[in-house]
C-alpha positions in Angstrom: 403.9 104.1 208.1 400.4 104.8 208.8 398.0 106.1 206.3 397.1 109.6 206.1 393.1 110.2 207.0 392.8 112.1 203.5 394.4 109.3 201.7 392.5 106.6 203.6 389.4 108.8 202.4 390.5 108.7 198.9 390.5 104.8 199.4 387.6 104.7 200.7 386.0 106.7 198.2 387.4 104.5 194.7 384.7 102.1 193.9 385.5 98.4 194.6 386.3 96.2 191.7 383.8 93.8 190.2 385.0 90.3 190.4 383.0 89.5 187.2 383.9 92.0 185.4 386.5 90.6 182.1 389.5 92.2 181.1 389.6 94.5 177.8 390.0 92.8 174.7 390.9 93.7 171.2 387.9 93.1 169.0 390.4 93.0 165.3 392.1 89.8 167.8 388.9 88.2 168.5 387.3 88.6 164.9 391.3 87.1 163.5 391.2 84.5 166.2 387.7 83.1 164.7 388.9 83.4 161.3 391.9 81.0 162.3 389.5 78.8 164.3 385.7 78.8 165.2 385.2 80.0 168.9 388.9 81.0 169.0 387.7 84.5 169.4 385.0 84.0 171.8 387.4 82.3 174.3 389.9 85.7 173.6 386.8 87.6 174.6 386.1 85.4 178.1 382.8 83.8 176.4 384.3 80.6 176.5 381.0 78.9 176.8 380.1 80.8 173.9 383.0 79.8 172.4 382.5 76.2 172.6 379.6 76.3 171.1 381.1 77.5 167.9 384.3 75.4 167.8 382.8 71.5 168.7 381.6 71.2 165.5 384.5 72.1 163.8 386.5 70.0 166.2 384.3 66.8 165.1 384.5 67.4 161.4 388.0 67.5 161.8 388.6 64.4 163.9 386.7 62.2 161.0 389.6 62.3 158.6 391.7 62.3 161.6 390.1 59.2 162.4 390.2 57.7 159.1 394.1 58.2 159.0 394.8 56.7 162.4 392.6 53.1 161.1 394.0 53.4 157.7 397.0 55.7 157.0 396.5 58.3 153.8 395.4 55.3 151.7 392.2 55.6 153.1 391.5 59.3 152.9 393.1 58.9 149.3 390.5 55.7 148.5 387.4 57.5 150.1 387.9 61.6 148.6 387.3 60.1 144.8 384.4 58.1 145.5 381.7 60.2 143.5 379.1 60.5 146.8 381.6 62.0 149.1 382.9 64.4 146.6 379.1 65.5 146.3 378.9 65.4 150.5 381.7 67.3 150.8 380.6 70.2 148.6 376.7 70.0 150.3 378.5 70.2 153.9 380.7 73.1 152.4 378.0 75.0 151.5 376.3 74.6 154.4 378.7 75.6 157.1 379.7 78.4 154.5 377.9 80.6 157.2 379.2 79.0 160.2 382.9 80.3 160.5 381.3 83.8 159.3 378.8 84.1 162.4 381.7 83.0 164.6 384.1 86.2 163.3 381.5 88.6 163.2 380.0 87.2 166.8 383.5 87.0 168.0 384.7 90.8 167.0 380.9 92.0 168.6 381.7 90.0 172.0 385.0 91.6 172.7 383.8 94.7 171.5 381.1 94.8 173.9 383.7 93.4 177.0 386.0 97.2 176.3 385.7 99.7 178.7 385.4 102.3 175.9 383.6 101.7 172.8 386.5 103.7 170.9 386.8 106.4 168.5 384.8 106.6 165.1 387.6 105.6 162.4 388.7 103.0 164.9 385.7 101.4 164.5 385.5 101.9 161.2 388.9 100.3 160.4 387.8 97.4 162.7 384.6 96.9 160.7 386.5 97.0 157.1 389.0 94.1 158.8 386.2 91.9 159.5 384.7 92.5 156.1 387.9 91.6 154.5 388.1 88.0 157.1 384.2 87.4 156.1 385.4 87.9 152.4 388.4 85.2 152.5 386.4 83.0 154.5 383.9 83.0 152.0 386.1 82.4 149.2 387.9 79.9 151.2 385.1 77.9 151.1 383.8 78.3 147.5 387.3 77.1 146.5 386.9 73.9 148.4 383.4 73.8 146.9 385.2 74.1 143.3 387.9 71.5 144.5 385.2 69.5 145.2 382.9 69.8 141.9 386.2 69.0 139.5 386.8 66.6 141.4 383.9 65.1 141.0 383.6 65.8 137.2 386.6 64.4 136.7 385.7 61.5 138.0 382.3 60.7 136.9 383.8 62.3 133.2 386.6 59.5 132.7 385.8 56.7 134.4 383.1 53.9 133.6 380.1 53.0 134.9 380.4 49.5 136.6 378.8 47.3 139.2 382.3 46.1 140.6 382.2 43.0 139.2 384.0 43.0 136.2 385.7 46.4 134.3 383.9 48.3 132.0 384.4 48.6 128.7 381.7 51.5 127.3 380.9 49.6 124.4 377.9 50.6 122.3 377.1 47.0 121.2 378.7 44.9 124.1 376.5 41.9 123.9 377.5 38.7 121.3 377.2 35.1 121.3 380.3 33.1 121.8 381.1 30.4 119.7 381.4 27.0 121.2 385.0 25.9 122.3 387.4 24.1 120.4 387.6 21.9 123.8 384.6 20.6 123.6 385.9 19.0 120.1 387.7 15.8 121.5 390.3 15.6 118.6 391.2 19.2 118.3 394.8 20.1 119.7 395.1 21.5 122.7 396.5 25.1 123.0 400.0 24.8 125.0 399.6 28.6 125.8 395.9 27.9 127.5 395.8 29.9 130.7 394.6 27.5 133.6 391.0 27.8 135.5 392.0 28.9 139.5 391.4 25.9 141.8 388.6 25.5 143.9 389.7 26.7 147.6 389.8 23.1 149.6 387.1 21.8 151.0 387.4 21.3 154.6 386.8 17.3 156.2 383.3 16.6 157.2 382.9 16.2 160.9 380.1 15.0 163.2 379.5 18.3 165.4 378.0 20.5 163.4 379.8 24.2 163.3 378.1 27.6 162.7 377.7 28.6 159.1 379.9 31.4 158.1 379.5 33.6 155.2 382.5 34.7 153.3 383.0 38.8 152.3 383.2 38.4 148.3 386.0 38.8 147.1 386.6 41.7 143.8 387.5 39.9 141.2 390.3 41.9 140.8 391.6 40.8 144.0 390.9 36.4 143.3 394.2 36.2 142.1 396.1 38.4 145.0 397.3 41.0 142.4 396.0 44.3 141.0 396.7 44.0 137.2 396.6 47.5 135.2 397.5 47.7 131.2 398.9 50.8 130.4 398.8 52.4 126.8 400.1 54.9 125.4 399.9 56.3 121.6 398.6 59.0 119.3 396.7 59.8 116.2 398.5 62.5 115.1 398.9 63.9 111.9 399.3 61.7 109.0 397.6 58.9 110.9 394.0 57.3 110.7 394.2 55.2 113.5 395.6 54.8 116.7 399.4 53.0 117.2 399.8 51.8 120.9 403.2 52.5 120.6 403.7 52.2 124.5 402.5 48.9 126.0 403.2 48.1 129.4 401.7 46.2 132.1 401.6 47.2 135.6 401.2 44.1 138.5 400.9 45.1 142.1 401.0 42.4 145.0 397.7 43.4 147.4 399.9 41.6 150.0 403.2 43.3 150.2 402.2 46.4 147.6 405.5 45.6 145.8 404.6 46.7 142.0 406.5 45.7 139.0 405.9 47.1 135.9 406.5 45.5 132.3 406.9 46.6 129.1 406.3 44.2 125.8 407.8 45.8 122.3 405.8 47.6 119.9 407.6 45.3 117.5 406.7 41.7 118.4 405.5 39.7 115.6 403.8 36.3 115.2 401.4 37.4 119.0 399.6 34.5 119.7 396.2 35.7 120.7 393.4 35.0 123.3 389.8 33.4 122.7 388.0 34.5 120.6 390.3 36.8 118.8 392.4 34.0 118.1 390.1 32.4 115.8 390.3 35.6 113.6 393.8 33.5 112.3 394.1 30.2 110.9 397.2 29.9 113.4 395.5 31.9 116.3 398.6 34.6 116.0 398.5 38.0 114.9 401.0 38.8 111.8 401.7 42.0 111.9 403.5 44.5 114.3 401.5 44.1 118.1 401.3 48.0 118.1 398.8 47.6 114.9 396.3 45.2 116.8 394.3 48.0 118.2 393.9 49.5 114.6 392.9 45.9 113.0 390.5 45.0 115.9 389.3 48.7 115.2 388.5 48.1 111.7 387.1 44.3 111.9 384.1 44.4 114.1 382.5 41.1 114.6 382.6 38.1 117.0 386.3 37.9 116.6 386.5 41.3 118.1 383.4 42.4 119.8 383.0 45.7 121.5 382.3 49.3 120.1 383.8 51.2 118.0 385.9 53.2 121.3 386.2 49.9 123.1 387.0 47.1 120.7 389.9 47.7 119.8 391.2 48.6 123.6 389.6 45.4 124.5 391.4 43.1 121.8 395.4 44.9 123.0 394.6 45.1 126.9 393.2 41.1 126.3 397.2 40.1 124.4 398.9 41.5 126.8 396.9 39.7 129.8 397.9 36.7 127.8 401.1 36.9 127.2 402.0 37.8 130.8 399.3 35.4 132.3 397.7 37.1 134.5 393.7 38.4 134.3 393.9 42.2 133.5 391.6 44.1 135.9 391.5 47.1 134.2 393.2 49.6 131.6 394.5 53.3 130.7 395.3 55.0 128.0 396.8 58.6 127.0 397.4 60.0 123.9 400.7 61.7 123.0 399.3 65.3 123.1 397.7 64.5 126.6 401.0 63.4 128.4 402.4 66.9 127.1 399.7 68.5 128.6 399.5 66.3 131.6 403.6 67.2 132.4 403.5 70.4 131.8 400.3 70.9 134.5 402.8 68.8 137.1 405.2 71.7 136.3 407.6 70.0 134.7 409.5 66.3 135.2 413.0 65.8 137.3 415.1 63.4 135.4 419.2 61.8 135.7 419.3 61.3 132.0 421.3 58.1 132.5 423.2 58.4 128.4 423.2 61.3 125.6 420.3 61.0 123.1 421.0 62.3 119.8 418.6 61.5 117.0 418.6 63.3 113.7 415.2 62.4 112.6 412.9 62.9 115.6 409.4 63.6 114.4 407.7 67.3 115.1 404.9 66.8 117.2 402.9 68.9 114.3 403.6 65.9 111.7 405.1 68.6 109.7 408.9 67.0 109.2 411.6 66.2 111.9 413.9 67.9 113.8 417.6 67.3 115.5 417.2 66.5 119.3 419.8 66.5 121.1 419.7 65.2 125.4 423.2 65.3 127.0 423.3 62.8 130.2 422.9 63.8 133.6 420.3 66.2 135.5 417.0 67.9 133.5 414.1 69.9 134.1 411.9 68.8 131.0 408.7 70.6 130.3 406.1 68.4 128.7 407.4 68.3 125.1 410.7 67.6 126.0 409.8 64.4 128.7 408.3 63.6 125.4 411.3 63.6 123.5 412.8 61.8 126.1 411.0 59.3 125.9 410.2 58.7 122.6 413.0 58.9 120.4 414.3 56.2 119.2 416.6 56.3 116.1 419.8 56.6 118.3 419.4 53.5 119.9 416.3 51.0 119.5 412.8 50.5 120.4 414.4 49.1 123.3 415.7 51.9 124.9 412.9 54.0 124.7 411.0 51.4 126.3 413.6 52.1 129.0 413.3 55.5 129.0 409.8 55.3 129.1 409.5 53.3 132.6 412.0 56.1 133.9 409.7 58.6 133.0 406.8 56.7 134.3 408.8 56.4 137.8 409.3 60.1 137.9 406.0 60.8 137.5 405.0 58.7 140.1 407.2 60.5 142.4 406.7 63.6 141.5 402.8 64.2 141.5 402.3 65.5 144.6 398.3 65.9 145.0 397.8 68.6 146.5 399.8 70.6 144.2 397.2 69.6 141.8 394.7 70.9 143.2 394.3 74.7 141.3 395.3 72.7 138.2 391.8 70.6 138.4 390.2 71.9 135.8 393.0 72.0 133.5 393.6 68.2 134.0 389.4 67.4 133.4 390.0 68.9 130.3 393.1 66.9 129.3 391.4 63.9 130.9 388.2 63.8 129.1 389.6 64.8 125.9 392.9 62.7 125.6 392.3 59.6 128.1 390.5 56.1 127.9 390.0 54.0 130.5 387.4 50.8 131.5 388.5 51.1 135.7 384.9 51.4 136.9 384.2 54.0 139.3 383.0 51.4 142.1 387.1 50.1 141.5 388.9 53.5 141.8 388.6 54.0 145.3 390.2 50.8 146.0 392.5 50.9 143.4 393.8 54.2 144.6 394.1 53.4 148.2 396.6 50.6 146.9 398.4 53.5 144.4 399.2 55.6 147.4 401.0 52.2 148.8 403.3 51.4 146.5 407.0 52.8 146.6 408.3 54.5 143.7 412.0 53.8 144.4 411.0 50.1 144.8 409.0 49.7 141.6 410.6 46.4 139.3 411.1 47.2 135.9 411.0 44.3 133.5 411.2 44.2 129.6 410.4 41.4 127.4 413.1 42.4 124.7 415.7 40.4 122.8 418.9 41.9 125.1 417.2 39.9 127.6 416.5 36.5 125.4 412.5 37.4 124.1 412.7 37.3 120.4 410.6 40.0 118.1 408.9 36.8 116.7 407.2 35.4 119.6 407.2 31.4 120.3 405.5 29.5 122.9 408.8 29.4 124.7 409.3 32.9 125.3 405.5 33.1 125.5 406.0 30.4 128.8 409.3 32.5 130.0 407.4 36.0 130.0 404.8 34.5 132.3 407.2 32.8 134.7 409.2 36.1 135.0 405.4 37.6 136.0 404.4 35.4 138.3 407.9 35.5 139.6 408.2 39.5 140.0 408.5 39.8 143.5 410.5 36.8 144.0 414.4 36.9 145.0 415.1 35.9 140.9 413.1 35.1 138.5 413.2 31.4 137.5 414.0 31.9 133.6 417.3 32.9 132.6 419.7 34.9 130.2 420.7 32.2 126.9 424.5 33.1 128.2 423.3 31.7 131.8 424.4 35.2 133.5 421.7 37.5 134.8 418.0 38.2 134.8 416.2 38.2 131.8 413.6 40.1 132.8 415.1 42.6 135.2 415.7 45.2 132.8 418.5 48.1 133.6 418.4 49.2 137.0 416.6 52.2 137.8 418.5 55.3 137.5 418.3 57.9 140.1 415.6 60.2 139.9 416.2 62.1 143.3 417.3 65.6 141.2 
């Protein structure tokens, strides 16, 4: 059918349409869109150009820890967002680009306004306006929570840990410098010490040849790395009420291999007696061993400054318990931790609680109130618990129903879960809340030049495949220590990661140093 002539006029008469012209858009998208993404809105708007221009820097500060997890997994990111100068980066670049995602929503929501045919109706555009306001507003706060991430962070860091230069830890002490005493080795009649720990060998020496070769220079090596594992002492104790002094009541020592990242983590009684002791706080003793109770060390070392037991009055007597327990297991202690009673609490109750398969029913009549005021009935059945800070506690640390043994048991459980269950990110509006526990109820000598490297191995290790061993008499360590079960403690070390450990149970049957196995701590 042919057109009519007053219908092809009408045709004729309707103005052509602009190739260039855009589509309509909806400003509230475009302003959203840029809010979700830099130049997202532009590109709603057809100003993809424009667009661009807002988004490739985004995309670039993006790809860097994108990068950094392709060439080194989360161990990387997790080593490099605690050093000190990147947490102080990261705020400066935040407060920088504060602006930028702002002038891409506002930009955004004024593009695609301009592209609509009509410029709509008054309270339209007033609605529109108070939407951006609101997306300007969360961005803004967005960003000055990342800048407060960022400055606890930082605090937290610089607040606990010690000044260092990597080379050795760092022990804080107000008086660190003393003159050792000359060694009993270079007296050629003295005895020598069957529990002396040996000097490393000298890496061979390679054959001299006739060509010459190029002279390479070895990376140094940390010297918490010479011996291939990363060795942490762990405390844990209190001053609480009725006490003048700290009791490391919970001693353990935690050995990671930097080649395979399988950890094992020890634990040596509170109750040992007769602790031989390393130079020079063996010379403090006619026999070089410590009499009393090893949980009392701290508080003797504490109260006896001098070149027996150098350090300051914070340090020395961390320095004389995290030195024994290197000694015993025979190993060079890189660094060491310590939290108070009150601060664990604290600490669990800022995780949100602990998951725990109580493996047996605790009941002790006489645990202690955490006030010192008396003692109350406590009473765990086994199986499945949510425990809030006070009650992992408990767990932990009663005793009277069973031993010193089995709360050394219990506490490696409650170490695993923790390890588990600490999910950083989930920690992150609780930052301030754990600066404040940190600073107030933990020690520590890691230096900070250590802790990125130290972490990057943390995030490594498997909690399910952590080795739990435990230098107690069920397993053939006596309370009062000898050179034998001194020698047996350090070949069950050196042997952690091992099919078996070379020493065995007096019956013959088992590993002595195993420990229970691990209960299940999937609740």
């Amino acid at each position: 059918m042919q057109p009519s002539d007053e219908q092809g006029a009408d045709a004729g008469n309707r103005p052509a349409r602009d190739p260039s012209s855009r589509p309509a858009r909806s400003p509230l998208v475009a302003a959203f869109l840029g809010f979700v993404f830099p130049g997202a809105g532009h590109a709603w708007a057809g100003r993809v150009a424009r667009g661009l221009v807002f988004a490739l820097p985004i995309v670039f500060l993006i790809g860097v820890p994108i990068g950094l997890y392709v060439a080194g997994g989360s161990a990387a990111i997790a080593g490099l967002v605690i050093e000190p100068n990147v947490l102080i980066a990261i705020i400066a670049l935040d407060v920088v680009l504060t602006g930028w995602p702002v002038v891409a929503i506002v930009d955004g929501y004024l593009a695609a306004r301009r592209s609509a045919a009509r410029p709509g109706r008054p309270a339209t555009r007033a609605l529109s306006t108070m939407v951006v306001a609101v997306l300007v507003l969360v961005t803004i706060a967005t960003h000055g929570a990342i800048a407060f991430v960022g400055y606890n962070g930082y605090d937290l860091v610089t607040g606990v840990f010690a000044a260092g230069d990597g080379s050795a830890p760092a022990w804080g002490d107000d008086d660190p410098s003393y003159a050792p005493e000359p060694d009993d080795n270079d007296d050629p009649d003295a005895t020598p010490d069957p529990l002396a720990l040996d000097s490393p060998s000298p890496p061979p020496t390679a054959p001299a040849t006739d060509s010459p070769s190029p002279t390479i220079t070895p990376e140094p090596v940390p010297y918490w790395a010479q011996d291939g594992r990363l060795n942490l002492v762990l405390l844990g104790g209190d001053s609480g009420p009725g006490r003048s002094s700290i009791r490391t009541d919970t001693m353990m020592l935690l050995t990671i291999d930097l080649a395979t990242n399988k950890a094992a983590l020890a634990s040596f009684p509170r109750n040992l007696l007769n602790t031989p002791l390393p130079k020079p706080h063996s010379k403090a003793f006619a026999n070089g061993r410590y009499p009393d109770y090893l949980n009392a060390l701290w508080r003797y070392a504490d109260e006896h400054p001098s070149k027996r037991f150098p350090g300051g009055d914070k340090s020395r007597g961390f320095r004389a318990i995290s030195a024994t327990l290197g000694y015993l297991a025979g190993v060079d202690v890189d660094g060491l931790a310590f939290l108070d009673l009150n601060g664990f609490v604290k600490f669990v109750d800022v995780l949100g609680g602990l998951d725990i398969t109580v493996p047996y029913a605790i009941y002790d009549a006489r645990y202690p109130k955490e006030d010192g005021s008396g003692y109350r009935v406590l009473s765990i059945s086994a199986g499945k618990h949510h425990f809030d800070g006070s009650g992992a506690l408990a767990f932990a640390r009663s005793r009277h129903q069973d031993s010193d043994y089995g709360r050394m048991e219990r506490q490696q459980i409650v170490l695993v879960a923790i390890r588990r269950q600490t999910k950083v990110c989930g920690l992150l509006t609780q930052l301030p809340k754990l600066v404040r526990i940190a600073k107030k109820s933990m020690y520590t000598n890691i230096p900070l030049d250590d802790l990125a490297p130290f972490m990057a191995i943390a995030v490594k290790v498997r909690s399910s495949k952590i080795r739990l061993l435990q230098f107690t008499p069920e397993f053939g360590y006596p309370e009062y220590v000898t050179t034998s079960s001194v020698l047996r403690m350090r070949k069950a070390i050196a042997n952690a990661f091992g099919k078996s450990t070379a020493a065995q149970a007096p019956d013959g049957s088992g590993d002595p140093s195993a420990g229970p196995d691990l209960p299940d701590l999937s609740c």
